[in-house]
N, CA, C and O atoms as CSV, one atom per row, in Angstrom:
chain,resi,resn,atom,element,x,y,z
A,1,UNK,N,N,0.848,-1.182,0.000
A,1,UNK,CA,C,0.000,0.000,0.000
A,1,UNK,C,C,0.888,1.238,0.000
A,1,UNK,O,O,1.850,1.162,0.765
A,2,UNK,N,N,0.766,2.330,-0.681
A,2,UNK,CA,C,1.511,3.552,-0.813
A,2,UNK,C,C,0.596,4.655,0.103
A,2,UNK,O,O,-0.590,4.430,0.345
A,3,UNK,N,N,1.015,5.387,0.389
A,3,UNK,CA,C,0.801,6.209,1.405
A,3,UNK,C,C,1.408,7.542,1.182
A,3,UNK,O,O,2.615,7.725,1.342
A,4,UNK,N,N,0.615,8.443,0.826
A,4,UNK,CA,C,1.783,9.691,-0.304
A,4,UNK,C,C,1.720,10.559,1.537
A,4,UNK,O,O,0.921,10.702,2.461
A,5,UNK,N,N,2.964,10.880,1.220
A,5,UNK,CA,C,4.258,11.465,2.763
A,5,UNK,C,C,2.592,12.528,3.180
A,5,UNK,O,O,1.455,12.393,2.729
A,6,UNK,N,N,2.956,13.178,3.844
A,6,UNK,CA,C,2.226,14.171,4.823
A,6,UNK,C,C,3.169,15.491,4.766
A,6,UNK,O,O,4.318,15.511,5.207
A,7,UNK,N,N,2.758,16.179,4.384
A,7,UNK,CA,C,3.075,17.792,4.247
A,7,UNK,C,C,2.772,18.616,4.898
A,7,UNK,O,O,1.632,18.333,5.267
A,8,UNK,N,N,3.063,19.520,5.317
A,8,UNK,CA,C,2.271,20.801,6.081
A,8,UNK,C,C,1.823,21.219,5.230
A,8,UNK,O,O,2.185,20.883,4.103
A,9,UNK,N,N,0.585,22.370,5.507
A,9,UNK,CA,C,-0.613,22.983,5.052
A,9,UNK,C,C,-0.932,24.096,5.501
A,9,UNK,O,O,-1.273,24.224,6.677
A,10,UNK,N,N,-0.868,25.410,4.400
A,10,UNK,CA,C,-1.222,26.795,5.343
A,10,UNK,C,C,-2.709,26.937,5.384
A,10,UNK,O,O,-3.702,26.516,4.791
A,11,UNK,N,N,-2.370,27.766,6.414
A,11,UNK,CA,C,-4.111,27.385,6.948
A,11,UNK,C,C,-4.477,28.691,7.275
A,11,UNK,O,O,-5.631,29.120,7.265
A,12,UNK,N,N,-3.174,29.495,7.650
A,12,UNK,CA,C,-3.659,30.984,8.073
A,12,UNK,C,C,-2.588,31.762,7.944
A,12,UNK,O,O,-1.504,31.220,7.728
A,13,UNK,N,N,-2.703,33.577,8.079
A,13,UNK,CA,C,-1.860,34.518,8.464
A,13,UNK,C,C,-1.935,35.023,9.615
A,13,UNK,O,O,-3.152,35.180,9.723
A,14,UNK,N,N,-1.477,35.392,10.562
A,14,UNK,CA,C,-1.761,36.302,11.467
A,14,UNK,C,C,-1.156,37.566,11.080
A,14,UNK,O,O,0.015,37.683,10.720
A,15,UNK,N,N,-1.909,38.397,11.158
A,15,UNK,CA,C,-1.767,40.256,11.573
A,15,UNK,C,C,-1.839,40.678,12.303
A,15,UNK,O,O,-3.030,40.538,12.578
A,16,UNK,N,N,-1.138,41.589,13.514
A,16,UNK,CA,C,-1.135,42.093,14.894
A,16,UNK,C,C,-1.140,43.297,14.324
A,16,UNK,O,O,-0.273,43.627,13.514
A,17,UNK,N,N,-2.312,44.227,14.763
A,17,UNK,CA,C,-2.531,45.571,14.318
A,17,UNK,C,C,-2.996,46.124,14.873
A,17,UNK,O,O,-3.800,45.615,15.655
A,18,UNK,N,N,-2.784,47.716,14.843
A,18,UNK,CA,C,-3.236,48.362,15.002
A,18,UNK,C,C,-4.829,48.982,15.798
A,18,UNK,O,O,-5.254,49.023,16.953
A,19,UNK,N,N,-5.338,49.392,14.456
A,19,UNK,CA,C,-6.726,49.661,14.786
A,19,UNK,C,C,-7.378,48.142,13.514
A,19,UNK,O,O,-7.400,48.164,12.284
A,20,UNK,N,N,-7.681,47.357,14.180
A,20,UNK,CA,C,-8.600,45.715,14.147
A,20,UNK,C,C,-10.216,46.719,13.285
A,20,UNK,O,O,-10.453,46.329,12.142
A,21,UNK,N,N,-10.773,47.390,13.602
A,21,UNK,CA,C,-11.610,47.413,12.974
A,21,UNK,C,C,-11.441,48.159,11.987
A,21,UNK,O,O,-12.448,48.279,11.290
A,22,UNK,N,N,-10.478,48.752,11.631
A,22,UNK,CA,C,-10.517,50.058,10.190
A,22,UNK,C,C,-9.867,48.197,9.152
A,22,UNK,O,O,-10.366,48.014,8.042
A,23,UNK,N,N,-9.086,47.369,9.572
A,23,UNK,CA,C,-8.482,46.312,8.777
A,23,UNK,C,C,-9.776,45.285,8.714
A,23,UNK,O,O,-9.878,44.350,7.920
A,24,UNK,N,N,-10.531,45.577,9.501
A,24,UNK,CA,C,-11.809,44.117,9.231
A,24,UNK,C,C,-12.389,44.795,8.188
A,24,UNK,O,O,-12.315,44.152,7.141
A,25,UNK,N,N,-12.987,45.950,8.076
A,25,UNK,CA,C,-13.638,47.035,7.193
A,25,UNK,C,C,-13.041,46.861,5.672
A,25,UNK,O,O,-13.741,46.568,4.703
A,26,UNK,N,N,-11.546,47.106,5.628
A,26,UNK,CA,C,-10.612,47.240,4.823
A,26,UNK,C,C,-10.878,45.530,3.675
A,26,UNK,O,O,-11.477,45.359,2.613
A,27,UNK,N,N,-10.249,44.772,4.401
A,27,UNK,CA,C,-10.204,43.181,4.057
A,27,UNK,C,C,-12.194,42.555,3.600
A,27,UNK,O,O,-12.436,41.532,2.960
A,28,UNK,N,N,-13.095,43.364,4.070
A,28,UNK,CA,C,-14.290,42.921,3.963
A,28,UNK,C,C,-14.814,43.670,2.223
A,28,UNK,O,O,-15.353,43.225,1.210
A,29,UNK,N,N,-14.277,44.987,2.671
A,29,UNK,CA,C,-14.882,45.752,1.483
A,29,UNK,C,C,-13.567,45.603,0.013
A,29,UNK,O,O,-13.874,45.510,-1.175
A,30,UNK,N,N,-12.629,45.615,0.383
A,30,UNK,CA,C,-11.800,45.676,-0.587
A,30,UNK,C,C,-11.936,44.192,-1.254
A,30,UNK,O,O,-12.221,44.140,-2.450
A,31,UNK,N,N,-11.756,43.069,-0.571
A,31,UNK,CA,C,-11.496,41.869,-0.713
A,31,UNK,C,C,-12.142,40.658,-0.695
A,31,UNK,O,O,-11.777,39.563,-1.125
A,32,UNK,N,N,-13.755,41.203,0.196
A,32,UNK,CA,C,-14.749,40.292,-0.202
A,32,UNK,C,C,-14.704,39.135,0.491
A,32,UNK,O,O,-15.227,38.056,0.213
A,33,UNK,N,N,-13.630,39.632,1.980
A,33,UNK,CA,C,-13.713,38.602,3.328
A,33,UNK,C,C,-15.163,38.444,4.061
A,33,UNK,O,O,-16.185,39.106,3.881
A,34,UNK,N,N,-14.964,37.541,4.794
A,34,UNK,CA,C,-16.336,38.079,6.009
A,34,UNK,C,C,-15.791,37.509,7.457
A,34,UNK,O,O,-14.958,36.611,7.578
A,35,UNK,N,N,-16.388,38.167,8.445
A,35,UNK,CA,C,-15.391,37.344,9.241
A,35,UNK,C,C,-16.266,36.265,9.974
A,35,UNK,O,O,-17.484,36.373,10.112
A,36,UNK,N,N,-15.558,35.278,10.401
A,36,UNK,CA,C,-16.159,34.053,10.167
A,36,UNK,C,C,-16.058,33.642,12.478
A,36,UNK,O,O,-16.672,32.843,13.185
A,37,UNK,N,N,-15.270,34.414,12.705
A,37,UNK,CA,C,-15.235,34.121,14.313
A,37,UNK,C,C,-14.721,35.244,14.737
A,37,UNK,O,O,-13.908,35.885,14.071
A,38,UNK,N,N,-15.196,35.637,16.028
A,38,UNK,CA,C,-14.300,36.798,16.581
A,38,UNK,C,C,-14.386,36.005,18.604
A,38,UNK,O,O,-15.303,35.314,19.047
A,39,UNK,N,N,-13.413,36.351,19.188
A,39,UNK,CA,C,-13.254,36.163,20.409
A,39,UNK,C,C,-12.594,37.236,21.353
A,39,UNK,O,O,-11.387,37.308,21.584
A,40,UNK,N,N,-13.326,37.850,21.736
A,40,UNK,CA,C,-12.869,38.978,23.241
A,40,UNK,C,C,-12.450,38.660,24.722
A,40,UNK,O,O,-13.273,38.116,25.459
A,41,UNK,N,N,-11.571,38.885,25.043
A,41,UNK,CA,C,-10.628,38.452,26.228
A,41,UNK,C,C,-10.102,39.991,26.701
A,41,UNK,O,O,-9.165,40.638,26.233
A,42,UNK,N,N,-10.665,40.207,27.359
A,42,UNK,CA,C,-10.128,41.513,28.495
A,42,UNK,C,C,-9.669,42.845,27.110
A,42,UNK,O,O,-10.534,43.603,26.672
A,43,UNK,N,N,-8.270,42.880,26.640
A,43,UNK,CA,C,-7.990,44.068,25.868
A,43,UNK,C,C,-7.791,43.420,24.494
A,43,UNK,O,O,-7.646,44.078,23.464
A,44,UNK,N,N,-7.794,42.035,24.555
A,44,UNK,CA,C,-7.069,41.034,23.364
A,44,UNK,C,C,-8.720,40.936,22.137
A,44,UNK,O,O,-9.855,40.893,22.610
A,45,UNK,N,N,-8.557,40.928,21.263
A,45,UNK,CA,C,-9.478,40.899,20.249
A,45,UNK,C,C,-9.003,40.144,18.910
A,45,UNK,O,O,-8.058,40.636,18.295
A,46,UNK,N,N,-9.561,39.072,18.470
A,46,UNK,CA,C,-9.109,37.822,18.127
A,46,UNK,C,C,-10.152,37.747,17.034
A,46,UNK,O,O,-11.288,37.609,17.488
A,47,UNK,N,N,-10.046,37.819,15.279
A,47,UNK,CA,C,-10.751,38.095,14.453
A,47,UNK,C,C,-10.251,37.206,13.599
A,47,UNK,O,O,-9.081,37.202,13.216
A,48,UNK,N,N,-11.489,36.079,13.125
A,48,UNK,CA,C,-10.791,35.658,11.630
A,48,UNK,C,C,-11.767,35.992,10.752
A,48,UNK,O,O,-12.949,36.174,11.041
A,49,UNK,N,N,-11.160,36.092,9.441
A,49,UNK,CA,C,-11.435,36.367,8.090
A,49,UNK,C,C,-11.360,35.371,7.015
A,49,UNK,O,O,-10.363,34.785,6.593
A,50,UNK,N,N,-12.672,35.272,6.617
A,50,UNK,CA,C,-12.091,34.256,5.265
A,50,UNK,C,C,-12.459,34.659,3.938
A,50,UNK,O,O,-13.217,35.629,3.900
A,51,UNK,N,N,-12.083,34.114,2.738
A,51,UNK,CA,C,-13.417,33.931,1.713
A,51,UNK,C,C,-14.370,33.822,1.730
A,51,UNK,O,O,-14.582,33.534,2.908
A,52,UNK,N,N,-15.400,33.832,1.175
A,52,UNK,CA,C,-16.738,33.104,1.412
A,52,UNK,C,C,-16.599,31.650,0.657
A,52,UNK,O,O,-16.271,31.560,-0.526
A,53,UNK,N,N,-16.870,30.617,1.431
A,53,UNK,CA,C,-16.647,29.484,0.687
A,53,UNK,C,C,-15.484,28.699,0.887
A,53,UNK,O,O,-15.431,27.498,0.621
A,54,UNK,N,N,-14.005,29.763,1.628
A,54,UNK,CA,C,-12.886,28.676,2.024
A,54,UNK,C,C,-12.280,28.797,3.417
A,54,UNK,O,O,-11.125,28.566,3.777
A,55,UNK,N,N,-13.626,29.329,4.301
A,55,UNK,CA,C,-14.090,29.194,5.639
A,55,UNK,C,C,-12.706,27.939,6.330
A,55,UNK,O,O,-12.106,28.027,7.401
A,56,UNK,N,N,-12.585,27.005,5.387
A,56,UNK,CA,C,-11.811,25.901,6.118
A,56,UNK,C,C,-10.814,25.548,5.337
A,56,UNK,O,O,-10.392,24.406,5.516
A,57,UNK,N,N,-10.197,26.332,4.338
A,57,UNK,CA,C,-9.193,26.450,3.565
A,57,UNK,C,C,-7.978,27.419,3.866
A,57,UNK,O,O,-6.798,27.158,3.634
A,58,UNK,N,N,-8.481,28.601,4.432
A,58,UNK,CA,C,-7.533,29.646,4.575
A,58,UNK,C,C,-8.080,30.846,5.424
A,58,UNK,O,O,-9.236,31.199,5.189
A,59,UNK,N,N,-7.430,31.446,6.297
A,59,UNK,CA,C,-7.914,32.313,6.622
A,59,UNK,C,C,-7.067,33.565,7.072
A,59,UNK,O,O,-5.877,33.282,7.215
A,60,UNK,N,N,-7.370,34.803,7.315
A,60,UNK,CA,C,-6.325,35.616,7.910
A,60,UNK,C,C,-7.345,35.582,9.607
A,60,UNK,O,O,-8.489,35.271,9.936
A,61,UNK,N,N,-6.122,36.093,10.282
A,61,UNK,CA,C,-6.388,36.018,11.352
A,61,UNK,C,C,-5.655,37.279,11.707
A,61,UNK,O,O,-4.508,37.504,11.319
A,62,UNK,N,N,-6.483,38.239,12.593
A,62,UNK,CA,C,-6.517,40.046,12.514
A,62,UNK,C,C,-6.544,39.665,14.599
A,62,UNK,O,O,-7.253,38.968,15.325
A,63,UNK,N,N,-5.219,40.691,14.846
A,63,UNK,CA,C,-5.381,40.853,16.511
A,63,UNK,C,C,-5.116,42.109,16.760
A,63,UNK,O,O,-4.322,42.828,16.154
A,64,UNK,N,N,-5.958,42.444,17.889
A,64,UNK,CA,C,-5.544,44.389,17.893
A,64,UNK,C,C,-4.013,44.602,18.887
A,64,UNK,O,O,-3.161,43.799,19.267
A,65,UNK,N,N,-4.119,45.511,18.992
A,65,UNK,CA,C,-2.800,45.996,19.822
A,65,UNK,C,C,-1.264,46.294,18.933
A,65,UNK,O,O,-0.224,46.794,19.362
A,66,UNK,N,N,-1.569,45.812,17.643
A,66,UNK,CA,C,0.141,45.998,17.293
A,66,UNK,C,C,0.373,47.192,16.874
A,66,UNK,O,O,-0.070,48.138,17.525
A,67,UNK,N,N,1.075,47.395,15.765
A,67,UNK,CA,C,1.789,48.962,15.145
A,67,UNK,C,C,1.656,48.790,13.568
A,67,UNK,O,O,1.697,47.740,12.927
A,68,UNK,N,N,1.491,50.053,13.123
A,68,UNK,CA,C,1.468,49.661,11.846
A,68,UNK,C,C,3.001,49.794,10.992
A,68,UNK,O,O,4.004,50.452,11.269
A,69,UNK,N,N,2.764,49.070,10.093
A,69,UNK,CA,C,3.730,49.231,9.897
A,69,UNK,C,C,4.349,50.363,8.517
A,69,UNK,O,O,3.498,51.018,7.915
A,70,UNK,N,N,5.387,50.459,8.239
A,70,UNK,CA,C,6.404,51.503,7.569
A,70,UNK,C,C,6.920,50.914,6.179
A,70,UNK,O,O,8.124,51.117,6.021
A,71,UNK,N,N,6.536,50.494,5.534
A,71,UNK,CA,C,7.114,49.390,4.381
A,71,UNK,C,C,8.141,50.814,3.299
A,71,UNK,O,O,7.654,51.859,2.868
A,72,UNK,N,N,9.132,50.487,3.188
A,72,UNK,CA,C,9.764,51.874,1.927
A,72,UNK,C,C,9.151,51.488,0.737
A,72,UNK,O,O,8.914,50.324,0.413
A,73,UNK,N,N,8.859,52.653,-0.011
A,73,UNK,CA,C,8.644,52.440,-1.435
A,73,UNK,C,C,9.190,51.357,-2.302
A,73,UNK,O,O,8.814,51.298,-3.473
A,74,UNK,N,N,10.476,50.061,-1.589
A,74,UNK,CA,C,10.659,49.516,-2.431
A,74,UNK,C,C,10.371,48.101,-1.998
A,74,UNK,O,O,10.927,47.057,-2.340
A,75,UNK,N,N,9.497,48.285,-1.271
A,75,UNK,CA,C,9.231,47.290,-0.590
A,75,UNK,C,C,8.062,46.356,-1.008
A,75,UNK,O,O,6.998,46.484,-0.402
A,76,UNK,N,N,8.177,45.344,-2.080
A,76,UNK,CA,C,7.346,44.628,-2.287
A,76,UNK,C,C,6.884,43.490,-1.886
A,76,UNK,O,O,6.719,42.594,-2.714
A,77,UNK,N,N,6.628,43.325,-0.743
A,77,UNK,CA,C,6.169,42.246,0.288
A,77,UNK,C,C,4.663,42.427,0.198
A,77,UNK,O,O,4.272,43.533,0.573
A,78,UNK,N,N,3.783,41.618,-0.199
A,78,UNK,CA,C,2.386,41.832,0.011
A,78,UNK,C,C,1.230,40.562,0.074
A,78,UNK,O,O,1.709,39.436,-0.064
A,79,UNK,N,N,-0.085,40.646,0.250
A,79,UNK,CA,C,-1.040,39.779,0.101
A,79,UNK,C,C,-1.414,39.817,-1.604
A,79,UNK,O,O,-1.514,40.858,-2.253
A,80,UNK,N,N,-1.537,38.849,-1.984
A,80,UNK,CA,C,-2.226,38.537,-3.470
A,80,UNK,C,C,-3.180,37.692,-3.840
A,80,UNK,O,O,-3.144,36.462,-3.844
A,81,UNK,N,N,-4.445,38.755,-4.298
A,81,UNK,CA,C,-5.930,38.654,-4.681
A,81,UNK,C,C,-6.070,38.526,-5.739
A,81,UNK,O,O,-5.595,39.457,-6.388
A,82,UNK,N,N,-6.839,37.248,-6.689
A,82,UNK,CA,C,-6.843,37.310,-8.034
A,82,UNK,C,C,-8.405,38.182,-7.917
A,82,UNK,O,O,-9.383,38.325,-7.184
A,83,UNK,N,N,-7.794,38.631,-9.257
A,83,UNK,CA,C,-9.295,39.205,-9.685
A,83,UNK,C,C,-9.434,38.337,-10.937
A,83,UNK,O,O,-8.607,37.585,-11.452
A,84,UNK,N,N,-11.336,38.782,-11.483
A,84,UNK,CA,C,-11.564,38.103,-12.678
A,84,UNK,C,C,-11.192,38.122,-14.128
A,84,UNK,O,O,-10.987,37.227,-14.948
A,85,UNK,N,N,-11.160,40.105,-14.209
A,85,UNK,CA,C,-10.952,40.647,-15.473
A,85,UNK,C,C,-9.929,41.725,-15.173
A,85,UNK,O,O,-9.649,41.984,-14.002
A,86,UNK,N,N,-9.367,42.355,-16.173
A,86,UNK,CA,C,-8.693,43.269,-16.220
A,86,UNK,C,C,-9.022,44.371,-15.757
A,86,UNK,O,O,-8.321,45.089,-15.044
A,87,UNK,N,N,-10.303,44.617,-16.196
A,87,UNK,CA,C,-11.287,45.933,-15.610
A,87,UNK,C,C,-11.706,45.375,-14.465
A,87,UNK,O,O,-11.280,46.191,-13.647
A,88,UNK,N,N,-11.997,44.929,-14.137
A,88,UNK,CA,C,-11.841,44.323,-12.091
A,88,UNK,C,C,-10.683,44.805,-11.502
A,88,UNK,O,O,-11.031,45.217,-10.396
A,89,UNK,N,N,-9.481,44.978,-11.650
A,89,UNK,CA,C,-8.167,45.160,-11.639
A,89,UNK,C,C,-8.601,47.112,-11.464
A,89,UNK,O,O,-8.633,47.776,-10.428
A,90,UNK,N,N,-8.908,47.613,-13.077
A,90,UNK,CA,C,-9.075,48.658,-12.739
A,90,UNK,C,C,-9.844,49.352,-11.782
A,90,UNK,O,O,-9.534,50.198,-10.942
A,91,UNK,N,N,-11.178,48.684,-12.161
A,91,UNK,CA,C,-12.308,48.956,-11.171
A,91,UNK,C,C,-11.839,49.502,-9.696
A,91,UNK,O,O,-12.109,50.587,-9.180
A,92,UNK,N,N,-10.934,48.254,-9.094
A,92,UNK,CA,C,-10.490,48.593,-7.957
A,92,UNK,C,C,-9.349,49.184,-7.162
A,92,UNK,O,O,-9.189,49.332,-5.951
A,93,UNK,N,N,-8.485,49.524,-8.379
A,93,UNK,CA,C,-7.722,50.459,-8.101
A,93,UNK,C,C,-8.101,51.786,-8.341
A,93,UNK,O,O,-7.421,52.682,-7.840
A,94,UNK,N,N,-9.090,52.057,-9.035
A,94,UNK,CA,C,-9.898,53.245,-9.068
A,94,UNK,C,C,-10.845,53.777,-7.023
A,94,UNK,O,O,-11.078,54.776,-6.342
A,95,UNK,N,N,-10.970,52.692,-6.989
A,95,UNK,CA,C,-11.553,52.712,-5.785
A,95,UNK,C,C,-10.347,53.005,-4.842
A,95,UNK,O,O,-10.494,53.839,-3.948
A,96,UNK,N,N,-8.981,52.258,-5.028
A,96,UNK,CA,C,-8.379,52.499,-3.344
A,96,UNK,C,C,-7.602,53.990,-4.089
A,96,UNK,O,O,-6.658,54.296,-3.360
A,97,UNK,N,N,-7.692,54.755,-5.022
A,97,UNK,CA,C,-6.881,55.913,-5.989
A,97,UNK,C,C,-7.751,56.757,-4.728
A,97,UNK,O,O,-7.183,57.388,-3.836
A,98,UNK,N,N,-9.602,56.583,-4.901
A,98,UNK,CA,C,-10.558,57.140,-4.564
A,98,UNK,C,C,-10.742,57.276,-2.940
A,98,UNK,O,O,-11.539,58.083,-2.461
A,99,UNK,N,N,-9.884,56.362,-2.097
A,99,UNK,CA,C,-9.490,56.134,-0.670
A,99,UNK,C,C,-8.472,56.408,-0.141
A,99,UNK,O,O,-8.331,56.571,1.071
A,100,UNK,N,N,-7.266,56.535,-1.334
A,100,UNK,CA,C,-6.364,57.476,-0.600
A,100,UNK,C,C,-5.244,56.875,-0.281
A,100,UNK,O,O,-4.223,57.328,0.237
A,101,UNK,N,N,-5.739,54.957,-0.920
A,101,UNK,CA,C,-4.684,53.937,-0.020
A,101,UNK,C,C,-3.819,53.084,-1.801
A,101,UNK,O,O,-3.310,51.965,-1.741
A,102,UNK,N,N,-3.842,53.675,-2.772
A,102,UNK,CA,C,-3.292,53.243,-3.822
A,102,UNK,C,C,-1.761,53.107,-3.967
A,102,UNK,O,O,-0.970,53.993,-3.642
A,103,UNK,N,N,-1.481,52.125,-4.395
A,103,UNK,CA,C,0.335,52.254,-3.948
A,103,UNK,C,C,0.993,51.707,-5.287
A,103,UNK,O,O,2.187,51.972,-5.423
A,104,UNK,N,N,0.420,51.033,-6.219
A,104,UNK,CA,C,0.780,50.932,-7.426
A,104,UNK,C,C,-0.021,50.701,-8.517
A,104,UNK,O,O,-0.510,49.587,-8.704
A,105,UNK,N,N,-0.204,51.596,-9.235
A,105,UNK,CA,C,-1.202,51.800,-10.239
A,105,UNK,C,C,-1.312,50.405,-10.844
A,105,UNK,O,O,-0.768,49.388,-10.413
A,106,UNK,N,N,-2.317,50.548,-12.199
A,106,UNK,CA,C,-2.429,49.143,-12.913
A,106,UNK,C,C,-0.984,49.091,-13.590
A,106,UNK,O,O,-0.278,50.083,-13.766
A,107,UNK,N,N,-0.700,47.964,-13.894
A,107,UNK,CA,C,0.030,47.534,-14.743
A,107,UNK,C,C,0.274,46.625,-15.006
A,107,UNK,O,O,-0.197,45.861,-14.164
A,108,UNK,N,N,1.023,45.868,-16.082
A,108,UNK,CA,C,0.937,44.774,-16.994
A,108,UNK,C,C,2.671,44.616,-16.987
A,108,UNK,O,O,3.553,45.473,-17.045
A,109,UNK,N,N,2.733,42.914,-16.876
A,109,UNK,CA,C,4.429,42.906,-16.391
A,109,UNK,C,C,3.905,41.242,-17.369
A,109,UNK,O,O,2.782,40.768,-17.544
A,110,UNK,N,N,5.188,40.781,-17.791
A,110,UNK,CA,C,5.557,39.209,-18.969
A,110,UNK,C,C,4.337,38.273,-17.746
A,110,UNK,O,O,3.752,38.701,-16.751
A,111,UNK,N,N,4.335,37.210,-18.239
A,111,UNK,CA,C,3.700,35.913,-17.968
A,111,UNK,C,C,4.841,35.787,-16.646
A,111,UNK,O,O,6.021,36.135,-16.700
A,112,UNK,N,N,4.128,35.188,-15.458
A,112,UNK,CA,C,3.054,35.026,-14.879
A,112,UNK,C,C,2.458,35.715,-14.314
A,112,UNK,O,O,1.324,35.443,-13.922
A,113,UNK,N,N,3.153,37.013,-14.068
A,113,UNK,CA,C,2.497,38.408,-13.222
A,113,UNK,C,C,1.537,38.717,-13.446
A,113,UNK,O,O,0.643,38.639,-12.603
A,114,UNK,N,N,1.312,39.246,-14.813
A,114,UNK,CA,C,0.189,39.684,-14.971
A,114,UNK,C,C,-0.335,41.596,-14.928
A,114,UNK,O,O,0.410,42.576,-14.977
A,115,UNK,N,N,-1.663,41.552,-14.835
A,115,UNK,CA,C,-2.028,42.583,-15.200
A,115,UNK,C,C,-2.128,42.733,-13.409
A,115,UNK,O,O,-2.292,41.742,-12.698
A,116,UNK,N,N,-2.019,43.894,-12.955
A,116,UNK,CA,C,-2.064,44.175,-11.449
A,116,UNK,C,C,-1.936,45.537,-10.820
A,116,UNK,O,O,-1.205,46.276,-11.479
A,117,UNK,N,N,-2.420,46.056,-9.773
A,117,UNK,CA,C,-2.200,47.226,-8.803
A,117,UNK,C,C,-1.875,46.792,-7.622
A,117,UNK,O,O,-2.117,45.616,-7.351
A,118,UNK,N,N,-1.329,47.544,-6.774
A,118,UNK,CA,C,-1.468,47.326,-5.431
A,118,UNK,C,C,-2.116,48.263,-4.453
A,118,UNK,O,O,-2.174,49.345,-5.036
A,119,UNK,N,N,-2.633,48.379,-3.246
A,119,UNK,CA,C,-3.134,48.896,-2.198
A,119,UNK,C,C,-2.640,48.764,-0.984
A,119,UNK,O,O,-2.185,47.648,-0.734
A,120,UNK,N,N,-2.585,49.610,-0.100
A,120,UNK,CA,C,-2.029,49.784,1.147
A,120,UNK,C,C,-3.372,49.146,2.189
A,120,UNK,O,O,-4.479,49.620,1.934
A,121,UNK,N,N,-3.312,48.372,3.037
A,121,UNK,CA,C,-4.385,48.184,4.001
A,121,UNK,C,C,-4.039,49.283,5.520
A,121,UNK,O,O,-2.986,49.830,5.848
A,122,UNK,N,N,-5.170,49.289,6.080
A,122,UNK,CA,C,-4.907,50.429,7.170
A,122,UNK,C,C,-3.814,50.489,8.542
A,122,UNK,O,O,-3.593,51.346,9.398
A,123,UNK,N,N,-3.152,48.823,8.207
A,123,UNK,CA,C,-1.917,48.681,9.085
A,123,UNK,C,C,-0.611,49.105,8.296
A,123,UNK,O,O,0.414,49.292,8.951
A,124,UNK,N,N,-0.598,49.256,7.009
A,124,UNK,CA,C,0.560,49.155,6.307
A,124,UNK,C,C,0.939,48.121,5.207
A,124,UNK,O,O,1.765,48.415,4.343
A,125,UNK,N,N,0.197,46.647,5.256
A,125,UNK,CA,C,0.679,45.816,4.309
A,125,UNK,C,C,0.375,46.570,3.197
A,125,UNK,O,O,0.076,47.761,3.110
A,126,UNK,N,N,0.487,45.740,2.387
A,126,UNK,CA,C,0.672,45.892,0.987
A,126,UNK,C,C,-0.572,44.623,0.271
A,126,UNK,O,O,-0.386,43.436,0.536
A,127,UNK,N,N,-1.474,44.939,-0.389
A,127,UNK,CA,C,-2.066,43.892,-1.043
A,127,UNK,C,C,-2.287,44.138,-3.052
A,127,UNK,O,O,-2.610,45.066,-3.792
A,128,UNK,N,N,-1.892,42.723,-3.206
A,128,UNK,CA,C,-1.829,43.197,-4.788
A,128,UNK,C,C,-3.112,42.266,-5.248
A,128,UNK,O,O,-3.400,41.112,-4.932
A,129,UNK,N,N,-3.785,43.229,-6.133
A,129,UNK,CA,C,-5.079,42.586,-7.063
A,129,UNK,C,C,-4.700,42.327,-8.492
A,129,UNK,O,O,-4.411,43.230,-9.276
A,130,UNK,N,N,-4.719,40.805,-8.852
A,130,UNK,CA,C,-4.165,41.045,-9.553
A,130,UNK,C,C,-4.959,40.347,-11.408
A,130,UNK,O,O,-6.046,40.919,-11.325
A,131,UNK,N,N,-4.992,39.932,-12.148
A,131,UNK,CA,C,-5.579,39.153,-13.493
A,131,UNK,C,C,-4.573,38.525,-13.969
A,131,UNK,O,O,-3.397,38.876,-13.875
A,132,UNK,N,N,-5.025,37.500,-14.538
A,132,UNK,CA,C,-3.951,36.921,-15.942
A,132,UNK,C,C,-2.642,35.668,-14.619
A,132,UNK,O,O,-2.329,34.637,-15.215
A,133,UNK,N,N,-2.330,35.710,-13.880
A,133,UNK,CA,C,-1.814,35.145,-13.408
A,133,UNK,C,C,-2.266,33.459,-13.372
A,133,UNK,O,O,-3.405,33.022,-13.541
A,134,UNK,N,N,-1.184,32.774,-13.136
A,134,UNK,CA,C,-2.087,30.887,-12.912
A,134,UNK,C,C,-2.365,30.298,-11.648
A,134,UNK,O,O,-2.385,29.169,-11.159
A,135,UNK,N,N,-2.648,31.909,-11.164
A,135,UNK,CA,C,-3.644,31.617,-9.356
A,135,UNK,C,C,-4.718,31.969,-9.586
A,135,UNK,O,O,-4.935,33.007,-10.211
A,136,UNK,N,N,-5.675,31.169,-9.123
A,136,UNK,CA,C,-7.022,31.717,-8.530
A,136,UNK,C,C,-8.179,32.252,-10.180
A,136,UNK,O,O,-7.891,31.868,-11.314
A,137,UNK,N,N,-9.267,33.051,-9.900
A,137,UNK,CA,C,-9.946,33.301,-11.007
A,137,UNK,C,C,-9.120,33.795,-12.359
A,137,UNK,O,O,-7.942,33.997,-12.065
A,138,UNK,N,N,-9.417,34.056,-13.811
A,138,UNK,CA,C,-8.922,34.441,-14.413
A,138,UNK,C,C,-7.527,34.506,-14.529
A,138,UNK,O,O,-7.013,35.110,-15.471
């Protein structure tokens, strides 16, 4: 009998932030999370977030109290959201242009990148929306 090995499996992120509700707001409206559990303990506030639908696939996990953070302009460390279409892409970089939190316009880079913007969330990460890539929709 074969028995294929056992791997680890991500299951989550944690974020220690700031202000917890401007990032639940942020991740719900930008990204089309919902949050799926929250737990209160004295000053500690304990939030997860998922997809709709991969509730038990992945989740971020949002805690208050941290700092935001300072990323330099060359700092491309981020979360990555497929979108469907190209104009989805725009759509919503029109929106975070319109919020104040836009950090790299659309643009179009060789196979596998893709067509993409990025956005600042209200702690500091960095999240990129992106099309055309061989993750996720489109």
């Amino acid at each position: 009998m074969n028995v294929a090995p056992h791997y680890p499996r991500l299951t989550h992120i944690a974020l220690h932030v700031r202000d917890i509700e401007a990032c639940i707001r942020f991740y719900c409206g930008f990204c089309g999370m919902v949050e799926t559990h929250r737990r209160e303990s004295g000053h500690q506030t304990i939030v997860w977030l998922a997809e709709p639908e991969r509730e038990q696939d992945f989740i971020f996990v949002l805690m208050n109290g941290g700092e935001d953070l300072q990323l330099s302009p060359h700092d491309y460390r981020h979360f990555g959201f497929a979108l469907p279409s190209r104009e989805a892409v725009d759509a919503l970089a029109a929106r975070a242009r319109a919020a104040g939190c836009l950090v790299w316009p659309p643009r179009d880079e060789p196979y596998p990148v893709g067509y993409y913007c990025g956005v600042r969330d209200p702690n500091g990460n960095y999240v990129e929306f992106s099309h055309g890539q061989p993750l996720g929709p489109g």
